[in-house]
C-alpha angles and dihedrals in degrees: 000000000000082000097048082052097051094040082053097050099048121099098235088061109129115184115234102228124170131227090262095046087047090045098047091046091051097055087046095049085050089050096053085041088055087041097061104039082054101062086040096055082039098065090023080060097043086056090048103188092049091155086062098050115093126256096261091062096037081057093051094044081053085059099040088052085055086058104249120171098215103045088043081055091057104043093050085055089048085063090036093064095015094239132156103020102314123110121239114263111157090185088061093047092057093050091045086047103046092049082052100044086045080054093069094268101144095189090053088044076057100055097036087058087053102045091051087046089055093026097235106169089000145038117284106273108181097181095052084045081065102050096047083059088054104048083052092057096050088043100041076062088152105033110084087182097064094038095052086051089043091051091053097050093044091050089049096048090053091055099048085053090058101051101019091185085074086052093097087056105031084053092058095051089054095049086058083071100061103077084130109042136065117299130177095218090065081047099051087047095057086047091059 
């Protein structure tokens, strides 16, 4: 075994694969090649003029297509308010955020919790609401603040789903809550 391992080890190691083993690797490789092209020209299609955008946000759309969590999650608030060069798609937002949010980003997992409540780039979906809500308190584990805030909109959305004709009132206590996140109302004042 000690042999295998320095032979290994040595520079002059060269792997006996067969034709088979060369020929499987390589359509793999081709797979993951085509993968990946495919998410980039994804997002790159969703921009449209990418040639036009600015350095920072071509950077941000690189590490979006490299699946980060963090970078999917900004550029899906870039269509959500239409900033920095990128038009605004909320359809588009929903689908960025919730690949990030399914990622493990619990503030996307937030937002994408709010914008199927009020059925921004989507029909209202209260149940997916719910879920979303969900996915960010297991994932806010540290953060008592955000869970406290998460329990108390889960426990009002169950109960909304459970007597619908509370669901006018019930909405606009939630919304109190989402200081911090996106809302239409900032976006319609910087359009006047």
């Amino acid at each position: 075994r000690n042999n295998l391992v320095s032979s290994m080890q040595s520079s002059d190691y060269k792997p006996n694969f067969t034709d088979n083993d060369i020929q499987y690797m390589t359509k793999i490789k081709a797979l993951l090649n085509f993968e990946s092209g495919y998410q980039k020209s994804e997002i790159m299609n969703m921009v449209g003029d990418y040639d036009s955008l600015d350095e920072d946000v071509k950077s941000i759309i690189y590490y979006a297509t490299k699946n980060d969590p963090n970078y999917l999650e900004t550029i899906g608030i870039l269509f959500l308010k239409g900033e920095r060069g990128i038009t605004k798609d909320e359809e588009n937002a929903l689908i960025l955020l919730k690949k990030a949010a399914d990622l493990g980003c619990a503030s996307a997992a937030k937002m994408v919790a709010k914008l199927y409540r009020e059925g921004i780039g989507t029909k209202k979906d209260l149940m997916a609401a719910l879920s979303y809500n969900k996915k960010a308190l297991i994932l806010f584990k540290d953060d008592e603040f955000e869970k406290d805030i998460l329990n108390q909109r889960i426990t009002e959305l169950e109960n909304l789903m459970e007597d619908p004709k509370a669901e006018k009132v019930e909405i606009e206590k939630l919304n109190e809550f989402d200081d911090d996140e996106y809302d239409e109302s900032d976006n319609e004042e910087n359009n006047d």
